[in-house]
C-alpha positions in Angstrom: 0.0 0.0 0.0 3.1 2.4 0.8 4.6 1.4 -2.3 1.5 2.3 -4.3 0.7 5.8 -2.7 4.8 6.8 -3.5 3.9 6.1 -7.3 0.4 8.1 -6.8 1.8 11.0 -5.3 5.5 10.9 -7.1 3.4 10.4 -10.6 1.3 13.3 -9.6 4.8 15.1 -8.9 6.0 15.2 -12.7 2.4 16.4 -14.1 3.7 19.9 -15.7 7.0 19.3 -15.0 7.6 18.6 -18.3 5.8 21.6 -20.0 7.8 23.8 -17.2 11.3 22.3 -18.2 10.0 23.0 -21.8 9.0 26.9 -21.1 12.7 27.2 -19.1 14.2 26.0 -22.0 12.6 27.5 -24.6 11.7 31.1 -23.1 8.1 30.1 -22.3 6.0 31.9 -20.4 3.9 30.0 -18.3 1.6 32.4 -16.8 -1.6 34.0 -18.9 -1.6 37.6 -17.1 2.5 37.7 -17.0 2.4 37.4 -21.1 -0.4 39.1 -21.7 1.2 42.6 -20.4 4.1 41.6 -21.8 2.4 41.2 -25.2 0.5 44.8 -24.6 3.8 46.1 -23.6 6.0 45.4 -26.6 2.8 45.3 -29.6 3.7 41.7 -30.2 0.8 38.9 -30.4 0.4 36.1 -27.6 1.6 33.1 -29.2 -0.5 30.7 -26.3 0.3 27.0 -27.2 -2.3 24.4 -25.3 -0.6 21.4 -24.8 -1.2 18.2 -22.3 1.4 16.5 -20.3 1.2 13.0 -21.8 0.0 13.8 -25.0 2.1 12.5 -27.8 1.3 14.8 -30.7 2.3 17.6 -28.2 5.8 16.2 -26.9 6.3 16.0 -31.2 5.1 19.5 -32.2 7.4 20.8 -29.4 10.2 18.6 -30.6 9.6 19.0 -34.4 9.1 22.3 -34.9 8.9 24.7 -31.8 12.4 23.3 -30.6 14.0 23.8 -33.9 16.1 26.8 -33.7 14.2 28.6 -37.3 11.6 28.3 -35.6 12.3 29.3 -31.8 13.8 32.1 -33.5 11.1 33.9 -34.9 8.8 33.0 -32.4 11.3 34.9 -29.7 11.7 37.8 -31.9 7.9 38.3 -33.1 5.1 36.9 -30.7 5.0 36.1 -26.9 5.0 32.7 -26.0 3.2 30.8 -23.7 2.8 27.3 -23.4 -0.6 25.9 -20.4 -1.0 22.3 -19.6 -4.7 22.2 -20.6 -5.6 19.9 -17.6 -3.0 21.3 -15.2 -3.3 24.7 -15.5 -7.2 25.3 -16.0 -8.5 28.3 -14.6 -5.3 30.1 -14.7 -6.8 31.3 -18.2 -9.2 32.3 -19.9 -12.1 29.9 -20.6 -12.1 31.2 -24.1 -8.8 29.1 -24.6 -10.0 25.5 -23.5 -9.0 23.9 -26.5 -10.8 20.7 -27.6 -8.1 19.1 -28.9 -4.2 19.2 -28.5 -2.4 20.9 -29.4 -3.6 23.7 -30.4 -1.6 27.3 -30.7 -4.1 30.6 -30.3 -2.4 33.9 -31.8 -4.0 36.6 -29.7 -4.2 40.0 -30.4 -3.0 41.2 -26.9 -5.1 45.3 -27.5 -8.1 43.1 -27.8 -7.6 39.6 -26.1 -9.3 37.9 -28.8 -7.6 35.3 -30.9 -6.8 36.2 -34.7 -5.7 32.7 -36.0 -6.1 29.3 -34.5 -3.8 26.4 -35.2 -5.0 23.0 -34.2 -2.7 19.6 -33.5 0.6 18.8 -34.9 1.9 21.3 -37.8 5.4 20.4 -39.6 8.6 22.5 -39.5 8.5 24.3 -42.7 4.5 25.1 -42.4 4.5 26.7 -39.2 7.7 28.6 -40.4 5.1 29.5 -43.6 2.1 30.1 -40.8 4.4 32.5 -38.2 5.6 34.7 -41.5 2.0 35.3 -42.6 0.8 35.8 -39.1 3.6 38.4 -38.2 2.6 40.2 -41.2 -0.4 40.2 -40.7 -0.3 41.6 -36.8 1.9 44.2 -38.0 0.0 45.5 -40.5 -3.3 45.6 -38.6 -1.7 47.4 -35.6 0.6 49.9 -37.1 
């Protein structure tokens, strides 16, 4: 029984820690309000990637494409990232943002707090590169 509640609790443990070792890596926010001003502050849109802990498609799409340095790269210099745990972290944003399936990525215009474009489950290198060159162009031309 002792053995059994260590593996409960210690299993509970490493929900998010993942996505949290991702954010640190990457240059992740991982809290709604702390990006959002950051996004107001600087004009840039909220890149807010919904992810879940043990989903497989997820671990790829961060693996695949938003670990790849192209891609990190404009990312850092364009849009505000922040990556939630859909599970984990609910209620720590806005209801609005409970995506139905993961992942999803929600490009949010940060003046309004609506989302412009929605990207749902795993996208390939070279078409989120494509996707995050239209949508920076796009931002910048609608807020200049």
């Amino acid at each position: 029984m002792k053995l059994f509640l260590f593996f409960t609790l210690f299993s509970l443990s490493l929900f998010g820690a993942h996505i949290d070792e991702f954010a640190q890596n990457m240059g992740y926010e991982r809290d709604y309000a702390k990006a959002l001003a950051e996004a107001k502050k600087e004009n840039k849109p909220l890149m807010l990637v919904v992810v879940g802990d043990t989903c497989p498609w997820c671990r790829k799409f961060e693996r695949k494409t938003l670990s790849q340095q192209r891609i990190a790269f404009e990312v850092a210099q364009n849009f505000v990232p922040l990556i939630i745990d859909r599970k984990h972290d609910e209620g720590t944003y806005p209801p609005l943002y409970n995506a139905p399936r993961i992942p999803t990525v929600y490009f949010i215009d940060p003046k309004e707090e609506k989302y412009f474009y929605e990207s749902m489950g795993y996208v390939k290198l070279e078409d989120y590169a494509s996707l995050l060159e239209e949508l920076k162009t796009t931002f910048a031309k609608e807020h200049k």
